[in-house]
C-alpha positions as CSV (number, residue, x, y, z in Angstrom):
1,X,-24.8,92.7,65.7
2,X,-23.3,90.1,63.8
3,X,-24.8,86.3,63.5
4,X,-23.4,84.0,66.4
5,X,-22.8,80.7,65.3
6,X,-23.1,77.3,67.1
7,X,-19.3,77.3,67.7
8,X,-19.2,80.7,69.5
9,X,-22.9,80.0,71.0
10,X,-21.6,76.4,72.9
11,X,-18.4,78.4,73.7
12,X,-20.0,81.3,75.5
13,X,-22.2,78.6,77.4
14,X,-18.8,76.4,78.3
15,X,-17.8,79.8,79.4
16,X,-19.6,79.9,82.4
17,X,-19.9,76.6,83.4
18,X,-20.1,75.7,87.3
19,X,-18.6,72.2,87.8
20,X,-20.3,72.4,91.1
21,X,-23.7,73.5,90.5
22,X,-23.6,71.2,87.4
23,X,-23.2,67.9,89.5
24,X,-25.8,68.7,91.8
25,X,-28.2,69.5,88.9
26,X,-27.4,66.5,86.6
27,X,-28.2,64.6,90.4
28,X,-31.7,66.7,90.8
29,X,-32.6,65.7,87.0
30,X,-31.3,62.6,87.0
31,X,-29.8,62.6,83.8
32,X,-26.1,61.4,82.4
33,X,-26.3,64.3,80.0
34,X,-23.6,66.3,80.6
35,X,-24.7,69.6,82.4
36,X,-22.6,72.7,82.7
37,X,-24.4,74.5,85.0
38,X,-25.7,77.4,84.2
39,X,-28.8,78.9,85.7
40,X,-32.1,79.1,83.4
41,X,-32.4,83.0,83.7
42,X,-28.8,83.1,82.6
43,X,-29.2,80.7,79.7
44,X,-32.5,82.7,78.6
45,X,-30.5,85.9,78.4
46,X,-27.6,84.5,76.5
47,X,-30.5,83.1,74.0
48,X,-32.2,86.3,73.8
49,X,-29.1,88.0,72.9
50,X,-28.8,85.4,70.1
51,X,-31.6,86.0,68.3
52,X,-31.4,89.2,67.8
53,X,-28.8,89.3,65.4
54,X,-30.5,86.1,63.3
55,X,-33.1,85.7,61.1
56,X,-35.8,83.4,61.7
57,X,-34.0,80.6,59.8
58,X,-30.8,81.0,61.3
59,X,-32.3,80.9,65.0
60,X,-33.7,77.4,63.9
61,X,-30.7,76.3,62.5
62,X,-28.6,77.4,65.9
63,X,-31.7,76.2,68.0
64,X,-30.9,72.2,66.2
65,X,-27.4,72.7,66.9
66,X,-27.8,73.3,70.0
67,X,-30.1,70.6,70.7
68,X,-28.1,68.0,68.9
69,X,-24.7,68.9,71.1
70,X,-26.8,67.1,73.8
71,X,-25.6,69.4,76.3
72,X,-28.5,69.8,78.7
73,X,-27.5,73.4,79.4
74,X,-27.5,74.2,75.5
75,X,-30.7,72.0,74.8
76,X,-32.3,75.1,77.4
77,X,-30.7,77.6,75.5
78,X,-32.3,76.2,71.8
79,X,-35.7,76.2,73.6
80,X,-35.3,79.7,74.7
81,X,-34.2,81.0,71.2
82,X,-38.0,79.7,70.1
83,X,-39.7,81.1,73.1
84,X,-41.5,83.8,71.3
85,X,-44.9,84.8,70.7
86,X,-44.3,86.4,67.0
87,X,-42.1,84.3,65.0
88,X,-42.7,84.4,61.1
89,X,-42.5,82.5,59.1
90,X,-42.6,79.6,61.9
91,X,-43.7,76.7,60.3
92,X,-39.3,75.4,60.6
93,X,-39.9,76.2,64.7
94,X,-42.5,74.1,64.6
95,X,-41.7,71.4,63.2
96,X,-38.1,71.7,65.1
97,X,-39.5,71.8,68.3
98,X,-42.2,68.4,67.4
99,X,-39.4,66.8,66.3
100,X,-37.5,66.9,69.6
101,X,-41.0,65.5,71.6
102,X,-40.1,61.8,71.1
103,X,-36.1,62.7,72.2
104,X,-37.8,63.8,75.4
105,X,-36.1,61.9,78.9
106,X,-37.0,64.0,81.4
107,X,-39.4,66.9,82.7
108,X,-37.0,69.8,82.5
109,X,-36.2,69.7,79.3
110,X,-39.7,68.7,77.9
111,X,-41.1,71.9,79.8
112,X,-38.6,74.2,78.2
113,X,-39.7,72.7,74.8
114,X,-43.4,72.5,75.3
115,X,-43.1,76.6,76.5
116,X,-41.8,77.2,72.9
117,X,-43.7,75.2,71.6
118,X,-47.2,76.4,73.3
119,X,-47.3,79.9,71.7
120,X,-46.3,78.0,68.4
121,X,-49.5,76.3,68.6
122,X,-51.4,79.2,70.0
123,X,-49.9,81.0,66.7
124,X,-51.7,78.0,65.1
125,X,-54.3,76.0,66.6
126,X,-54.8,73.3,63.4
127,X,-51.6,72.1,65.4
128,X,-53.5,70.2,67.6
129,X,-53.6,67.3,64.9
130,X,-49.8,67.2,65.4
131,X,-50.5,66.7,69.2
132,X,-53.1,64.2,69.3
133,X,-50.7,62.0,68.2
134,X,-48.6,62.1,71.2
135,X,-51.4,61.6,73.3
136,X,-51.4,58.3,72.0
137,X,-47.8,57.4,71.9
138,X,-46.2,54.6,73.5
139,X,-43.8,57.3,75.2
140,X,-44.7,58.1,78.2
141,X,-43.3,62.1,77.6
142,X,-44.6,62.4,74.5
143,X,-48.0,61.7,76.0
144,X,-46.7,64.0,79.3
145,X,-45.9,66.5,76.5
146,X,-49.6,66.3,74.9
147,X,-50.7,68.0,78.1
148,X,-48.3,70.4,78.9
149,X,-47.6,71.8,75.7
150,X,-51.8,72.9,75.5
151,X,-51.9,74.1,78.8
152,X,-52.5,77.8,77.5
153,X,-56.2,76.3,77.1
154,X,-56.6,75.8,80.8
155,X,-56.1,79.4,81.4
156,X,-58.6,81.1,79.3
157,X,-61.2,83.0,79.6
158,X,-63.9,84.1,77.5
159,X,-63.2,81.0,75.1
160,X,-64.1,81.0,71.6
161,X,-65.4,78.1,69.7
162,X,-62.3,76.5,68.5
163,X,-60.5,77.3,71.7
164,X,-63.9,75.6,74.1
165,X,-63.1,72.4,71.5
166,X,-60.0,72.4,71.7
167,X,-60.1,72.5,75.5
168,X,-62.2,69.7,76.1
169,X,-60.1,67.8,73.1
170,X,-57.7,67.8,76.2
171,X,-59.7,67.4,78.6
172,X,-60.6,63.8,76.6
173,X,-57.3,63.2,76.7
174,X,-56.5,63.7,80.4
175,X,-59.6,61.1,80.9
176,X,-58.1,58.6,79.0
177,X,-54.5,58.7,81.4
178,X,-56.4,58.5,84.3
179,X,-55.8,54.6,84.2
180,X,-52.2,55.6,83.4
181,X,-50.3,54.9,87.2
182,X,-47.0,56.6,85.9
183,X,-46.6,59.6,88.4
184,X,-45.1,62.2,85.6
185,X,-49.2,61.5,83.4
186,X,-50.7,61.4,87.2
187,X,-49.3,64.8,87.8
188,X,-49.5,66.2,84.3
189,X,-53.5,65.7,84.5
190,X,-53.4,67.3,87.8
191,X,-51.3,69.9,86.7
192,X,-54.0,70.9,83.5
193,X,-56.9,70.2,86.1
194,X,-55.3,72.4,88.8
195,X,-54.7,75.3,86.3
196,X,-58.3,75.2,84.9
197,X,-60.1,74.9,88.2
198,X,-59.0,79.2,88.4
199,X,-61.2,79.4,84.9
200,X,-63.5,77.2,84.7
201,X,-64.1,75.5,88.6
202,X,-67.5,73.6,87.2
203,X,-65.7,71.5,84.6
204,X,-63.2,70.6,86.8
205,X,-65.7,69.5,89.2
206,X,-67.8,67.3,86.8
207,X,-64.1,65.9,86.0
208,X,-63.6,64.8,89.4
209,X,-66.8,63.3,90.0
210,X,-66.2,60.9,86.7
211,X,-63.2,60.1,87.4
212,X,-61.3,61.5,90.2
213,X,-61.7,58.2,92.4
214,X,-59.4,56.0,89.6
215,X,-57.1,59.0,90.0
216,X,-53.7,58.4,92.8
217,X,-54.6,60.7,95.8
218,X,-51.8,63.2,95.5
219,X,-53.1,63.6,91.9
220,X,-56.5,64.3,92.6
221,X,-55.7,66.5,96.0
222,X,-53.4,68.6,93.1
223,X,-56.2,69.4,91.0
224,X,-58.8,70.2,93.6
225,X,-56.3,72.6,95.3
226,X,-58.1,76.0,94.3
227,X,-61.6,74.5,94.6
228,X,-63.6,76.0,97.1
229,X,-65.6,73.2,99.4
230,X,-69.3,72.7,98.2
231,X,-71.9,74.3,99.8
């Protein structure tokens, strides 16, 4: 298969734009990006169909690109040609995809980018020293992104000793928003709380009982919604 390059990549999205759907998406996300359309499953496929003809450099290159066109539809697409558990070398994704963490403007875009980016800091956990930063930005998604992108470590089992630390690294943080009234943190440490209560109910428990009272109501309700009652 031969390389595709930003030109023909845009072009094959703009290809399948849908005016309509478009406006009532741009409306959901409230954005002024423009936004062509295109359906995330759709978008993933085109990406997946990109990478396969480019080595790991050129995928980074097209995935900046395509980030940099500002194109909500093609930002998807340059998080979906990172989306991989195996990249090698992958140090370039990496730093790609942390350099688009302070750009973030909204949720669906951040999530696209922190799913990339979890399994690039799965690949490597030492990572984390990247994201503790964010946890203390003055941007509110970069902090939101701090939580989402280490939500792999709410769903483990069987942890090992780096993945336990890391986990309650996290769980530090999520302490430390509580105070935080913006709903997007509120329902970010729900969200990791929630997620972790199918793993690890006790913790989540002894989380809620420090501070689920300085927590917003939907917030807390969110993360207690797989706990069983007390006996």
């Amino acid at each position: 298969m031969t390389a595709i390059t930003l030109a023909e990549a845009l072009a094959a999205l703009e290809a399948e734009a849908d005016p309509a759907r478009a406006a009532g998406e741009a409306a959901y996300l409230k954005t002024t990006r423009r936004v062509l359309g295109l359906r995330v499953p759709r978008i993933t496929e085109l990406a997946t169909g990109w990478r396969d003809g480019l080595t790991v450099e050129a995928r980074v290159a097209l995935a900046d690109g395509l980030w940099q066109s500002d194109i909500h539809d093609a930002r998807v697409a340059a998080a979906k040609l990172l989306t991989q558990a195996r990249l090698r070398p992958d140090q370039a994704a990496w730093a790609l995809i942390a350099s688009w963490v302070p750009q973030f403007d909204g949720w669906a875009l951040a999530d696209h980018a922190c799913d990339a980016g979890n399994r690039r800091l799965l690949a490597d956990p030492s990572r984390i020293e990247t994201v503790a930063g964010w946890a203390t930005s003055d941007h509110m998604w970069s902090r939101r992104a701090a939580l989402v992108i280490t939500l792999p470590w709410a769903r483990m089992n069987n942890l090992k000793p780096l993945d336990a630390e890391i986990r309650e690294t996290v769980l530090g943080w999520a302490a430390d928003y509580v105070p935080d009234r913006d709903w997007f943190i509120q329902k970010a440490v729900a969200w990791w709380l929630r997620d972790l209560s199918k793993h690890d109910a006790a913790r989540v428990r002894r989380f809620l009982n420090e501070h689920g009272a300085a927590m917003k109501g939907f917030a807390r309700k969110e993360a207690g919604k797989y706990l069983s009652p007390e006996a």
